[in-house]
PDB file of N, CA, C and O in Angstrom:
ATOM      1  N   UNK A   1       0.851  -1.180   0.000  1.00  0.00           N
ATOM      2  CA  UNK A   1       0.000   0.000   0.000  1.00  0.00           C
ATOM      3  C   UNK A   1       0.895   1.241   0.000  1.00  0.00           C
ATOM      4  O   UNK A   1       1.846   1.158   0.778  1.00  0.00           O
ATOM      5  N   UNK A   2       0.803   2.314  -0.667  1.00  0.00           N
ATOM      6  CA  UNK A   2       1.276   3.401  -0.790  1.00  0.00           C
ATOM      7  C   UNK A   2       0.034   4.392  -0.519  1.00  0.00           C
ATOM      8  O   UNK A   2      -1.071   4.476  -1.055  1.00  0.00           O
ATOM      9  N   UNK A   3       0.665   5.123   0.545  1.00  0.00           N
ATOM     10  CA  UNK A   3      -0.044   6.392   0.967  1.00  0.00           C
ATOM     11  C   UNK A   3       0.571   7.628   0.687  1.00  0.00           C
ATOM     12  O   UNK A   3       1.738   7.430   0.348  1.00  0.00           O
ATOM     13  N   UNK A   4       0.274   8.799   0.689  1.00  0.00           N
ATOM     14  CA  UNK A   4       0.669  10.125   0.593  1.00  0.00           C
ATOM     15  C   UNK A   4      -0.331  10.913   1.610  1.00  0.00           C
ATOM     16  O   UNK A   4      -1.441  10.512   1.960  1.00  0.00           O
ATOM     17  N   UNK A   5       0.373  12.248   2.047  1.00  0.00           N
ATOM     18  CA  UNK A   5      -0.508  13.288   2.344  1.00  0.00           C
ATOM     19  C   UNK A   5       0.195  14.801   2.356  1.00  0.00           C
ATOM     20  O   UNK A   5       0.745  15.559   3.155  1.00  0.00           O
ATOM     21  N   UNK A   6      -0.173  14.746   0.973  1.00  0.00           N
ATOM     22  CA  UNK A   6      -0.151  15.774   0.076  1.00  0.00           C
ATOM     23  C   UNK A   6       0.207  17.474   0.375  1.00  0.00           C
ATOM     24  O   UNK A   6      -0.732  17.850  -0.327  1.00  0.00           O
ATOM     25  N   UNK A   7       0.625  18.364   0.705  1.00  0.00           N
ATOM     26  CA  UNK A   7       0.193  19.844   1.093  1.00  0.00           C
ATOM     27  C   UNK A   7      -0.016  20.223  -0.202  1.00  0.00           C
ATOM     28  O   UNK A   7       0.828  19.975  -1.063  1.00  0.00           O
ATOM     29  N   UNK A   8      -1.295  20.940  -0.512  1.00  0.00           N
ATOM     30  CA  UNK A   8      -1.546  21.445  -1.964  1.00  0.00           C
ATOM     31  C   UNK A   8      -0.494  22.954  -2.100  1.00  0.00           C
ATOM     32  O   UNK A   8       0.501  23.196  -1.416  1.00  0.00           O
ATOM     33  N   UNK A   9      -0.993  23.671  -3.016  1.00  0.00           N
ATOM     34  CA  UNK A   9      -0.302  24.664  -3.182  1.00  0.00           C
ATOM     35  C   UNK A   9      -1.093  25.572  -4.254  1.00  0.00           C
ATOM     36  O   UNK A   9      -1.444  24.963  -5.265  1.00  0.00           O
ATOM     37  N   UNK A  10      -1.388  26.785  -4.191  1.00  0.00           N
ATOM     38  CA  UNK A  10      -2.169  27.395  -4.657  1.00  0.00           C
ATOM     39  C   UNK A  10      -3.855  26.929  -5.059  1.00  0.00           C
ATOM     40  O   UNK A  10      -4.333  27.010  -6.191  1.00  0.00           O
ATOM     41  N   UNK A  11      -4.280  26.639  -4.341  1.00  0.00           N
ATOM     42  CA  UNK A  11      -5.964  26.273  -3.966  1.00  0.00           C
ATOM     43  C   UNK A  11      -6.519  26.499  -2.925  1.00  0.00           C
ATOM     44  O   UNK A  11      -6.005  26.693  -1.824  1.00  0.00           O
ATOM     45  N   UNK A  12      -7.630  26.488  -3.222  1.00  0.00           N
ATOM     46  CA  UNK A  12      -8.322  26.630  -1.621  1.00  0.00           C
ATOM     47  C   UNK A  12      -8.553  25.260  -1.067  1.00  0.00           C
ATOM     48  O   UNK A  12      -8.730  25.309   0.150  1.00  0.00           O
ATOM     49  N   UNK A  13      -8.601  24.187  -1.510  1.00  0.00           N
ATOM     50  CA  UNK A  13      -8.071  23.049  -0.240  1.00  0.00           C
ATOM     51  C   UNK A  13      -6.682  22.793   0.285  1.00  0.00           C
ATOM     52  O   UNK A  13      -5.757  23.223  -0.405  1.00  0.00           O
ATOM     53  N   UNK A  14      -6.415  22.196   1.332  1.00  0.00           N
ATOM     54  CA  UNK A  14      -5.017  22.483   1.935  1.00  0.00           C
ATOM     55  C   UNK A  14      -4.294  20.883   1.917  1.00  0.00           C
ATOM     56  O   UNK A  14      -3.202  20.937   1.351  1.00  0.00           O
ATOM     57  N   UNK A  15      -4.564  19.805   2.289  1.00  0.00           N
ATOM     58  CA  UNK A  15      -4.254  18.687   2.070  1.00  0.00           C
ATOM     59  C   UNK A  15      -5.088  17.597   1.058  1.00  0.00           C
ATOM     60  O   UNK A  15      -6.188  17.739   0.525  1.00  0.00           O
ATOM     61  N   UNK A  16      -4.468  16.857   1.021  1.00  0.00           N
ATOM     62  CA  UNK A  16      -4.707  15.718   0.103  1.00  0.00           C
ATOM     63  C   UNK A  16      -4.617  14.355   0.274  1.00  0.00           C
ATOM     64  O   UNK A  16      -4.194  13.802  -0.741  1.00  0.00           O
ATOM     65  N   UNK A  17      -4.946  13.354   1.507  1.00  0.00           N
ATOM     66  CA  UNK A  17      -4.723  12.041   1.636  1.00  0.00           C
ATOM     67  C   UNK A  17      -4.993  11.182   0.705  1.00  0.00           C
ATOM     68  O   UNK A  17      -6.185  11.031   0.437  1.00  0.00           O
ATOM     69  N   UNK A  18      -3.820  10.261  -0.163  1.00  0.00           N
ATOM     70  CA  UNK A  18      -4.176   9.448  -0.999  1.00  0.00           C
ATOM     71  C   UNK A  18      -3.879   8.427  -0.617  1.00  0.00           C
ATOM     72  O   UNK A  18      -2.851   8.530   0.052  1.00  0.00           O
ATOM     73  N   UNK A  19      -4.458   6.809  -0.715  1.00  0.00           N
ATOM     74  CA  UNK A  19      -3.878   5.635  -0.422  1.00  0.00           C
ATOM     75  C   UNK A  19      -4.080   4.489  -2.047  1.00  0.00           C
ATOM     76  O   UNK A  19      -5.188   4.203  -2.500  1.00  0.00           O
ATOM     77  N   UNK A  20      -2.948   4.080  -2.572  1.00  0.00           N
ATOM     78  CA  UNK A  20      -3.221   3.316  -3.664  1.00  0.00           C
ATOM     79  C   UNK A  20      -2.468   1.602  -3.086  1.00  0.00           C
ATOM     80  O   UNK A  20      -1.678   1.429  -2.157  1.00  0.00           O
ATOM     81  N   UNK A  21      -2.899   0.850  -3.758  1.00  0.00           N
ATOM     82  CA  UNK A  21      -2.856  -0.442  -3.591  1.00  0.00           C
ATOM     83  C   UNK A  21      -1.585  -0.379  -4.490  1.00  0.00           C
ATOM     84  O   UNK A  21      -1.256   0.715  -4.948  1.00  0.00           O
ATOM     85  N   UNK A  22      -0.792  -1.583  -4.789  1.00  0.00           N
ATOM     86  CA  UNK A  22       0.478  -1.832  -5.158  1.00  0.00           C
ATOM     87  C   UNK A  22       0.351  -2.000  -6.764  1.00  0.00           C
ATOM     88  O   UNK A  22       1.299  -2.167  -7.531  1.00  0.00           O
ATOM     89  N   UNK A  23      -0.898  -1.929  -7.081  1.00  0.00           N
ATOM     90  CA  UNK A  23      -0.987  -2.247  -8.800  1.00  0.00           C
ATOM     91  C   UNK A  23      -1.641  -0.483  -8.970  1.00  0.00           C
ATOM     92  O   UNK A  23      -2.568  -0.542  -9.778  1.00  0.00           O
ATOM     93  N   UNK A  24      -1.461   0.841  -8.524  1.00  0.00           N
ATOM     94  CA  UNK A  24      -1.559   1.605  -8.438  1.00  0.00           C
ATOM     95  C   UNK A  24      -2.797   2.196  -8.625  1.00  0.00           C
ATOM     96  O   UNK A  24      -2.979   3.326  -9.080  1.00  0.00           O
ATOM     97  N   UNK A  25      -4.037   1.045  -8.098  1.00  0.00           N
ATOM     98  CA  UNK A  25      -5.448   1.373  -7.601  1.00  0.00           C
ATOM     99  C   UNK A  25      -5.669   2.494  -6.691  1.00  0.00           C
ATOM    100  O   UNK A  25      -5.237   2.383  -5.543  1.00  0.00           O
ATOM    101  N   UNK A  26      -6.336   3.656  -7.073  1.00  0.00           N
ATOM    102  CA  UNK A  26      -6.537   4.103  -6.057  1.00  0.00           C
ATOM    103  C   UNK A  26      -8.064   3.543  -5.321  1.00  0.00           C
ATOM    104  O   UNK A  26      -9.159   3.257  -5.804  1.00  0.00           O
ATOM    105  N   UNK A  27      -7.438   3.557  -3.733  1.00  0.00           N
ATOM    106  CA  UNK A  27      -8.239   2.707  -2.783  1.00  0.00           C
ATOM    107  C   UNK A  27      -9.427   3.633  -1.788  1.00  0.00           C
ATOM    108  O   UNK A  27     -10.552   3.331  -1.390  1.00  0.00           O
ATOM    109  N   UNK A  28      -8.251   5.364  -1.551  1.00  0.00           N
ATOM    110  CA  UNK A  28      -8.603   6.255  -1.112  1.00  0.00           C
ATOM    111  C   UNK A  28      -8.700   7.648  -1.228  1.00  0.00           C
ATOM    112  O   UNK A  28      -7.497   7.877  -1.103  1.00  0.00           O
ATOM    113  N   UNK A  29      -9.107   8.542  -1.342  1.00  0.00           N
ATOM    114  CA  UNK A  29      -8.849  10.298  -1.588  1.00  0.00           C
ATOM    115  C   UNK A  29      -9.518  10.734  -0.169  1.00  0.00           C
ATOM    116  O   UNK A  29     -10.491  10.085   0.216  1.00  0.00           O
ATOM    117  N   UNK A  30      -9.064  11.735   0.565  1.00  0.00           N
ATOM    118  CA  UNK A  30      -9.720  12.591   1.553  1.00  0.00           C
ATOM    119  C   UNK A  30      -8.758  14.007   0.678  1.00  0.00           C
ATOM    120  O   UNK A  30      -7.701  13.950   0.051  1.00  0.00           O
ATOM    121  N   UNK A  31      -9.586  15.082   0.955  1.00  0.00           N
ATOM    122  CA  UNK A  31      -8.987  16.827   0.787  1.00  0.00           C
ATOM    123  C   UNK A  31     -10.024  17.073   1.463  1.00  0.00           C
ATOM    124  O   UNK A  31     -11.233  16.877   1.346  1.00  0.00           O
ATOM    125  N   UNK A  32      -8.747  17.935   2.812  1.00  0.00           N
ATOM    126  CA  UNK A  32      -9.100  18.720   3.543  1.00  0.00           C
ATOM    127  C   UNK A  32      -9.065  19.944   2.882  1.00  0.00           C
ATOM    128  O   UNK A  32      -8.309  20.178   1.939  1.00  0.00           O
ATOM    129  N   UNK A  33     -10.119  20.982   3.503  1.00  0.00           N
ATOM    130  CA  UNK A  33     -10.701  22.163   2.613  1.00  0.00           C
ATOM    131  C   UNK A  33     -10.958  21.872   1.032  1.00  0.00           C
ATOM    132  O   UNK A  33     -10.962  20.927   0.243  1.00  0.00           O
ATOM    133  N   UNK A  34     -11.239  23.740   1.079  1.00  0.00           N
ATOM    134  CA  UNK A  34     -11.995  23.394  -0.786  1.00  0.00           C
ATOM    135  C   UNK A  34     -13.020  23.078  -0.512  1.00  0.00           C
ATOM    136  O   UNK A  34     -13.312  22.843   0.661  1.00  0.00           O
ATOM    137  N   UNK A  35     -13.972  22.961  -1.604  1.00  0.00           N
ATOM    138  CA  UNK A  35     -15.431  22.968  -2.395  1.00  0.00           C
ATOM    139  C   UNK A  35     -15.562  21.527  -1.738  1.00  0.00           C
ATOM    140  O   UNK A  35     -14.899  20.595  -2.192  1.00  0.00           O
ATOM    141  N   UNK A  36     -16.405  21.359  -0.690  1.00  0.00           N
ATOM    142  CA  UNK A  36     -16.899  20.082   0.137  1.00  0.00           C
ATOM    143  C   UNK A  36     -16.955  18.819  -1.024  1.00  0.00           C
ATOM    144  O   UNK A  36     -16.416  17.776  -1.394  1.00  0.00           O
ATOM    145  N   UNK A  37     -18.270  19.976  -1.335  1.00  0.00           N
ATOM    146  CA  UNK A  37     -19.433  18.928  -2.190  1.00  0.00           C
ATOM    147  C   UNK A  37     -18.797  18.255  -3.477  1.00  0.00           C
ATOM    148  O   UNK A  37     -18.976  17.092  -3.838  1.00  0.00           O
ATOM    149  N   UNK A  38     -18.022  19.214  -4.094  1.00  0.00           N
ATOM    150  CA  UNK A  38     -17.555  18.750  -5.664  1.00  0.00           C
ATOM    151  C   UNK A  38     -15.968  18.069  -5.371  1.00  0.00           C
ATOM    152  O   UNK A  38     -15.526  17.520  -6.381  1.00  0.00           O
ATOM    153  N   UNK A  39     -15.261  18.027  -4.450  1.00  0.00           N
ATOM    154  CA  UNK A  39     -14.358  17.253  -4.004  1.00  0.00           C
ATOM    155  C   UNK A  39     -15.200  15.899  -3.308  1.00  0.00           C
ATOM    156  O   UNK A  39     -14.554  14.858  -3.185  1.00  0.00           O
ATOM    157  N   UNK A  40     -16.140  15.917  -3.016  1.00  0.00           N
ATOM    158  CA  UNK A  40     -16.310  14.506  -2.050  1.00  0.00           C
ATOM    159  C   UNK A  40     -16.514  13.799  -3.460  1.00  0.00           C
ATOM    160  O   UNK A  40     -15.689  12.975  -3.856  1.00  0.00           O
ATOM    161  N   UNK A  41     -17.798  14.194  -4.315  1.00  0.00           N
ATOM    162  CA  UNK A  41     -17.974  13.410  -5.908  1.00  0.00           C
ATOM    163  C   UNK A  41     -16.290  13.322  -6.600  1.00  0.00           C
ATOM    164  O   UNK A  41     -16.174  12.283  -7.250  1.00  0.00           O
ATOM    165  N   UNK A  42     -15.402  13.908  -6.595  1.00  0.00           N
ATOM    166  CA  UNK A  42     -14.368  14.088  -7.298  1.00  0.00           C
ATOM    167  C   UNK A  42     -13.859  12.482  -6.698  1.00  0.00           C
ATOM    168  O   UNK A  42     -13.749  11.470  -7.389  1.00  0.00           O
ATOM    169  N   UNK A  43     -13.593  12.608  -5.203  1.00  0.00           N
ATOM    170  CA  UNK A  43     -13.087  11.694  -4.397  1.00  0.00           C
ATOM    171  C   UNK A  43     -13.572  10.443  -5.006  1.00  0.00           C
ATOM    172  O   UNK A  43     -12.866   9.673  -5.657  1.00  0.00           O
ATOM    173  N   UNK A  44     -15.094  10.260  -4.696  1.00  0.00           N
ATOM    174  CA  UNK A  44     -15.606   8.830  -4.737  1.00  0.00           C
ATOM    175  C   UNK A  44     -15.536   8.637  -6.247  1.00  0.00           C
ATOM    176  O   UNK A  44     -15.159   7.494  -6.503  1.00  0.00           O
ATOM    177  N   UNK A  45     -15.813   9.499  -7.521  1.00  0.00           N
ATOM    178  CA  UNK A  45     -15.541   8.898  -9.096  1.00  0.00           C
ATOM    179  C   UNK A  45     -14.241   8.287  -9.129  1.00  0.00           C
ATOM    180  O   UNK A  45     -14.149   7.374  -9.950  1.00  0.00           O
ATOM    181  N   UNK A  46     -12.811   8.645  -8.197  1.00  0.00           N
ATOM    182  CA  UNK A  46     -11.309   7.967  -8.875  1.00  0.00           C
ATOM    183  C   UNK A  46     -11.718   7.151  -7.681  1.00  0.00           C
ATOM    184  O   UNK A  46     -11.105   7.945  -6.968  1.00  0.00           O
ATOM    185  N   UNK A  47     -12.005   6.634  -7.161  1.00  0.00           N
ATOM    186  CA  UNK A  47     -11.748   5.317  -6.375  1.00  0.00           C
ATOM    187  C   UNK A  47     -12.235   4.152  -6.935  1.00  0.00           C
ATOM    188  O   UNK A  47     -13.412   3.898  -7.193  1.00  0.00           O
ATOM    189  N   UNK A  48     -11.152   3.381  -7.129  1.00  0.00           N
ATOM    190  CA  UNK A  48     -11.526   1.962  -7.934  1.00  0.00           C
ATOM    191  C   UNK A  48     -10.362   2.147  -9.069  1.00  0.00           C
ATOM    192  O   UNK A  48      -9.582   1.279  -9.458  1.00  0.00           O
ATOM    193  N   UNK A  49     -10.459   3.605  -9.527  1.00  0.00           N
ATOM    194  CA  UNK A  49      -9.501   3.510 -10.663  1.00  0.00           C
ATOM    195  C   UNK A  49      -7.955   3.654 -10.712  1.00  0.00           C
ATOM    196  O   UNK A  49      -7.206   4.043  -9.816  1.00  0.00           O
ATOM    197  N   UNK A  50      -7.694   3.300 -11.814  1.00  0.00           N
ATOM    198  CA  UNK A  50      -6.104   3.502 -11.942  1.00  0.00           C
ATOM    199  C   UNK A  50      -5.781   4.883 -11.806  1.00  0.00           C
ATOM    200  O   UNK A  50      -6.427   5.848 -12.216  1.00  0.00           O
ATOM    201  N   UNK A  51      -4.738   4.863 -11.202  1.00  0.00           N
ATOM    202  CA  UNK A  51      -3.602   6.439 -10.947  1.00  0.00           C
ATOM    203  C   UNK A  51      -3.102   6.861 -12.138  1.00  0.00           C
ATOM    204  O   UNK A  51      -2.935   8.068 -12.315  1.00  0.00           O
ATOM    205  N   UNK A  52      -2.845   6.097 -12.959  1.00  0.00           N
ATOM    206  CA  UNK A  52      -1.746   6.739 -14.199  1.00  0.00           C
ATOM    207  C   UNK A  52      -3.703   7.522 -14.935  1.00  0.00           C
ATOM    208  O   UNK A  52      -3.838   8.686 -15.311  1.00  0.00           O
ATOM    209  N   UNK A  53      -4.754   6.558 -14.923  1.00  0.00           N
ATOM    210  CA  UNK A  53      -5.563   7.309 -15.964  1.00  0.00           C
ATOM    211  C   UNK A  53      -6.106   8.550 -15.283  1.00  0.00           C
ATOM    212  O   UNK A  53      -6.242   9.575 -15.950  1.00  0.00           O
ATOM    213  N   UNK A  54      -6.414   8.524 -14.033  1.00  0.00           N
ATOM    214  CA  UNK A  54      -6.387   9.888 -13.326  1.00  0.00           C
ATOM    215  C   UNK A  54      -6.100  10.646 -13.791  1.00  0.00           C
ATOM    216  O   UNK A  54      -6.691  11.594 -14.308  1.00  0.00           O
ATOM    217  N   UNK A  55      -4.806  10.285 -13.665  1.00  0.00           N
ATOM    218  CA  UNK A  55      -3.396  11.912 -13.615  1.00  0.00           C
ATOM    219  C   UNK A  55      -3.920  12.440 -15.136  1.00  0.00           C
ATOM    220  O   UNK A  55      -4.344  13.580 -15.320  1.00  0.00           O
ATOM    221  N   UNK A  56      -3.820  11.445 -16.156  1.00  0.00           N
ATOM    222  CA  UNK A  56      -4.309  11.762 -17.585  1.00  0.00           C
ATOM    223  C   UNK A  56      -5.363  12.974 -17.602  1.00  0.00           C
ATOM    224  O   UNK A  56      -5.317  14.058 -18.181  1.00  0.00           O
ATOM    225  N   UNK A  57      -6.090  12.544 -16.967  1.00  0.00           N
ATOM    226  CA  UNK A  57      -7.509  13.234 -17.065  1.00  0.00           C
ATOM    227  C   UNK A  57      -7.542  14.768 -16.256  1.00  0.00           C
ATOM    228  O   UNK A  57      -8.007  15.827 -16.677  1.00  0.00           O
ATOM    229  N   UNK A  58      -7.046  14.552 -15.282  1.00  0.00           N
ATOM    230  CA  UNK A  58      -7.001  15.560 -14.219  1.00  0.00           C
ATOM    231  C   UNK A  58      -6.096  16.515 -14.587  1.00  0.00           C
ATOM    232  O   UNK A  58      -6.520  17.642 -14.846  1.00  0.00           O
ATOM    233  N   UNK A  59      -4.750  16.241 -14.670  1.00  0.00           N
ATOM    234  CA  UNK A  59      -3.399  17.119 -14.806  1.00  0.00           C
ATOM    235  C   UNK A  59      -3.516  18.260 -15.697  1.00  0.00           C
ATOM    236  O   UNK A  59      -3.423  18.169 -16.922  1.00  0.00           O
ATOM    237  N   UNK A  60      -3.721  19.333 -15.058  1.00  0.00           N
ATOM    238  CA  UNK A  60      -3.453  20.783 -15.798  1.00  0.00           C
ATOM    239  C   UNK A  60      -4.945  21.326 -15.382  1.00  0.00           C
ATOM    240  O   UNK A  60      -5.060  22.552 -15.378  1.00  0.00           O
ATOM    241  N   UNK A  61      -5.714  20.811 -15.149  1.00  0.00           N
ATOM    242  CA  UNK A  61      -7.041  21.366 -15.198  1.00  0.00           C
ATOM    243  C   UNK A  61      -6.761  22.962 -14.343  1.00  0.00           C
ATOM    244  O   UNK A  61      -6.109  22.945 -13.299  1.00  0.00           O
ATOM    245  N   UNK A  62      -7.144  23.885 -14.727  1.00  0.00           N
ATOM    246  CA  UNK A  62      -6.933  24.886 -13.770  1.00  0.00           C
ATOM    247  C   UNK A  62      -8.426  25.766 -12.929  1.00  0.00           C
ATOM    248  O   UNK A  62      -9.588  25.410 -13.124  1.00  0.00           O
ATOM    249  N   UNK A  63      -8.130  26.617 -12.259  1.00  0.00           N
ATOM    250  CA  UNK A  63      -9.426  27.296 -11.402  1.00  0.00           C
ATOM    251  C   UNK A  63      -9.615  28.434 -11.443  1.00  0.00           C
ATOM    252  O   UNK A  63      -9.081  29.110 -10.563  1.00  0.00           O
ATOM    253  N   UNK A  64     -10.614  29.246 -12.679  1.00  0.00           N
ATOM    254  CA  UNK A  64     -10.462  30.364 -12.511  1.00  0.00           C
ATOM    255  C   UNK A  64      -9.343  31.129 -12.976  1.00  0.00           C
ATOM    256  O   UNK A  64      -8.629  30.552 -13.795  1.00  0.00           O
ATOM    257  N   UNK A  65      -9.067  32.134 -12.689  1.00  0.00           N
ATOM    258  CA  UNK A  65      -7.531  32.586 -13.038  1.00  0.00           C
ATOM    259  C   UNK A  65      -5.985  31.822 -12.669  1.00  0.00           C
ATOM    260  O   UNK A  65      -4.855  31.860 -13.155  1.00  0.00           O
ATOM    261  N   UNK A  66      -6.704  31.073 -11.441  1.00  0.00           N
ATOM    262  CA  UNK A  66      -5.335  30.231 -10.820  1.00  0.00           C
ATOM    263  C   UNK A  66      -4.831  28.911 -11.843  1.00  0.00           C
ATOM    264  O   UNK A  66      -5.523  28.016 -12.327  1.00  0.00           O
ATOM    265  N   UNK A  67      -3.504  29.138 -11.953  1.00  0.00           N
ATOM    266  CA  UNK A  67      -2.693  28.186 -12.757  1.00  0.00           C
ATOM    267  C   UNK A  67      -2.886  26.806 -12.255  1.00  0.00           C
ATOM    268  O   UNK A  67      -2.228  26.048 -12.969  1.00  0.00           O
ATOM    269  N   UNK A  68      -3.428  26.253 -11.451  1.00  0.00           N
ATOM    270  CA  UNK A  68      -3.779  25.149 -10.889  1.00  0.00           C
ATOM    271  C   UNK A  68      -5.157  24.455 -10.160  1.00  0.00           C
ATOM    272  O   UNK A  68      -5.985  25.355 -10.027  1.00  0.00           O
ATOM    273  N   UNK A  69      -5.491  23.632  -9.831  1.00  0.00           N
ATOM    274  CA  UNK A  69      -6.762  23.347  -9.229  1.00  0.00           C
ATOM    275  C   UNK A  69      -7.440  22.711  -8.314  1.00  0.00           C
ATOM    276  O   UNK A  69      -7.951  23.637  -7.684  1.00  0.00           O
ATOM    277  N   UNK A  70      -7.810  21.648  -7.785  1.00  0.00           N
ATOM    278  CA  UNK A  70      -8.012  20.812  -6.915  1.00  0.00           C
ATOM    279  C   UNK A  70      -7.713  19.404  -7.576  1.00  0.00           C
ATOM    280  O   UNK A  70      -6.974  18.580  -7.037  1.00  0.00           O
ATOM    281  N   UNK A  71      -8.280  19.217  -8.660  1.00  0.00           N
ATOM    282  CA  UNK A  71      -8.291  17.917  -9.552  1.00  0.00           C
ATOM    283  C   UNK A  71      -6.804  18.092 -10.119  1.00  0.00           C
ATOM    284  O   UNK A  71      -6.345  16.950 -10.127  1.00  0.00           O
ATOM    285  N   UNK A  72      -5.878  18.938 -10.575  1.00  0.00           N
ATOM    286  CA  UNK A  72      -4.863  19.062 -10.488  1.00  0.00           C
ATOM    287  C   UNK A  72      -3.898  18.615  -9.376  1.00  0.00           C
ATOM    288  O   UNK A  72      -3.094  17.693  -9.516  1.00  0.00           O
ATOM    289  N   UNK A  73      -4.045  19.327  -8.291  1.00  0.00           N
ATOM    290  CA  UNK A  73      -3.160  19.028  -7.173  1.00  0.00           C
ATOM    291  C   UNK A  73      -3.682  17.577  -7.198  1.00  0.00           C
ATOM    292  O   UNK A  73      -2.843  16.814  -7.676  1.00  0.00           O
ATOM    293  N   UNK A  74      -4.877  16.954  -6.804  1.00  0.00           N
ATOM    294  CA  UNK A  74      -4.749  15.657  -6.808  1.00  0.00           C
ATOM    295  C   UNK A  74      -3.957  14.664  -7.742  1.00  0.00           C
ATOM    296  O   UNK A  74      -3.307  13.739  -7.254  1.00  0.00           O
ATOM    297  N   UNK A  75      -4.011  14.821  -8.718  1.00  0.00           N
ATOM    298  CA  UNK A  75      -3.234  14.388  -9.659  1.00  0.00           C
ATOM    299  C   UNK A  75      -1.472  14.560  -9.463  1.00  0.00           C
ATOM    300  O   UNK A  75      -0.718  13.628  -9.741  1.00  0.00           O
ATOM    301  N   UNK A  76      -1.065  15.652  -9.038  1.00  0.00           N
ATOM    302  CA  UNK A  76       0.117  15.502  -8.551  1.00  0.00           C
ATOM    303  C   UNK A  76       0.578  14.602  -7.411  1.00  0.00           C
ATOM    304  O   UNK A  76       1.656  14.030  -7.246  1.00  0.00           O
ATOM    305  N   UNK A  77      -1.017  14.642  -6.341  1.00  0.00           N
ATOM    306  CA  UNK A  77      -0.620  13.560  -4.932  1.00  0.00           C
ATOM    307  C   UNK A  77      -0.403  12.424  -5.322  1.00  0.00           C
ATOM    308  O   UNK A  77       0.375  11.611  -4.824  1.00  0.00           O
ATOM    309  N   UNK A  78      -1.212  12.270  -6.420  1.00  0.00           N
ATOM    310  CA  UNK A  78      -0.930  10.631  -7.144  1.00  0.00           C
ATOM    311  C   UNK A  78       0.040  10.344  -7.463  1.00  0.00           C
ATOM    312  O   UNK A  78       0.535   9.299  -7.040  1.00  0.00           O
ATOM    313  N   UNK A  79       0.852  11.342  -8.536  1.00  0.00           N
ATOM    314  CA  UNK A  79       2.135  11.140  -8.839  1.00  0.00           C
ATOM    315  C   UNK A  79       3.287  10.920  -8.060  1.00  0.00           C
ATOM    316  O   UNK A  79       4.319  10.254  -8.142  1.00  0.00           O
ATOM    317  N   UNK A  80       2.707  11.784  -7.199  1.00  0.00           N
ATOM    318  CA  UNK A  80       4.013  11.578  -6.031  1.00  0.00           C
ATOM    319  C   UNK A  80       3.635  10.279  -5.346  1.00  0.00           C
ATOM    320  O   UNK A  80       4.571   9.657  -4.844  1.00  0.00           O
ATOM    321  N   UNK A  81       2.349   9.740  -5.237  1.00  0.00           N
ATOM    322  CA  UNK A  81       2.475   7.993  -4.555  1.00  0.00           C
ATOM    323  C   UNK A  81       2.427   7.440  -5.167  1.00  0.00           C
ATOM    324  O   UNK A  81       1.953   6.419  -4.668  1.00  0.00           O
ATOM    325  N   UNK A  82       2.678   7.249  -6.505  1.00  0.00           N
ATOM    326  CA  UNK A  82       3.044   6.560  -7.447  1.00  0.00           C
ATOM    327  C   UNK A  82       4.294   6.331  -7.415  1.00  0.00           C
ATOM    328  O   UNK A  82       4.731   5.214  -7.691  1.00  0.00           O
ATOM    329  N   UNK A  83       5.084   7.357  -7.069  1.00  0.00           N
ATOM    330  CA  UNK A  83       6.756   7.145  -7.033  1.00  0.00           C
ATOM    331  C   UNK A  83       7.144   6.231  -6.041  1.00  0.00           C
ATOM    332  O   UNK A  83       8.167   5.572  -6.226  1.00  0.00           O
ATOM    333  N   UNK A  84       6.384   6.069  -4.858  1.00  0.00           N
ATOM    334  CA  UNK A  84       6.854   5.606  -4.105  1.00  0.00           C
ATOM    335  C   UNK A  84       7.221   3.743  -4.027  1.00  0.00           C
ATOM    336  O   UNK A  84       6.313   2.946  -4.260  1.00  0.00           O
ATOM    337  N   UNK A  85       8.609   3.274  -3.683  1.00  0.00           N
ATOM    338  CA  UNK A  85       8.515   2.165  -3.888  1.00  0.00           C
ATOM    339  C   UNK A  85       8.119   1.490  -2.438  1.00  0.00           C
ATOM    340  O   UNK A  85       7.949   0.274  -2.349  1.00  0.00           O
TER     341      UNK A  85
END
C-alpha cells in the first residue's frame, strides 16, 4: 500500500490524503478544505480507478484565473504515490 498526504499549493483546499494499492489502484482520496461537495464526488468517481488514468484526465485542469486546481493538485498527490517504492 502506498499512501501520501499531500500539502496542496495554490488552492483553496489544503491537504490531500491518498492511499493506492500496489498495482496503483486508487483505494482512497480525503482533501481537507476546498469545495466540500464537488471534491467529495471528485473523491468517490477515482476510487476503484487507476492512478496513471487519473493523472491523464485531471493534470493541468486549472481554477479560474489560478494556474492550478483541486483535480490538479490531486493528480500531482498521485504522482508523487506513485513514485513511491
Amino acid at each position: 500500500m502506498k499512501e501520501v498526504f499531500y500539502k496542496t499549493q495554490g488552492t483553496c483546499s489544503q491537504f490531500i490524503e491518498v492511499s493506492l494499492d500496489d498495482d496503483n489502484v486508487i483505494q482512497e482520496v480525503k482533501v481537507i478544505g476546498g469545495c466540500n461537495g464537488n471534491l467529495k464526488g471528485i473523491c468517490s468517481l477515482v476510487k476503484g480507478q487507476r492512478a496513471e488514468t487519473v493523472v491523464e484526465k485531471l493534470q493541468g485542469i486549472t481554477c479560474g484565473s489560478k494556474p492550478t486546481s483541486c483535480p490538479d493538485q490531486l493528480a500531482r498527490a498521485l504522482t508523487q504515490a506513485m513514485s513511491q517504492q
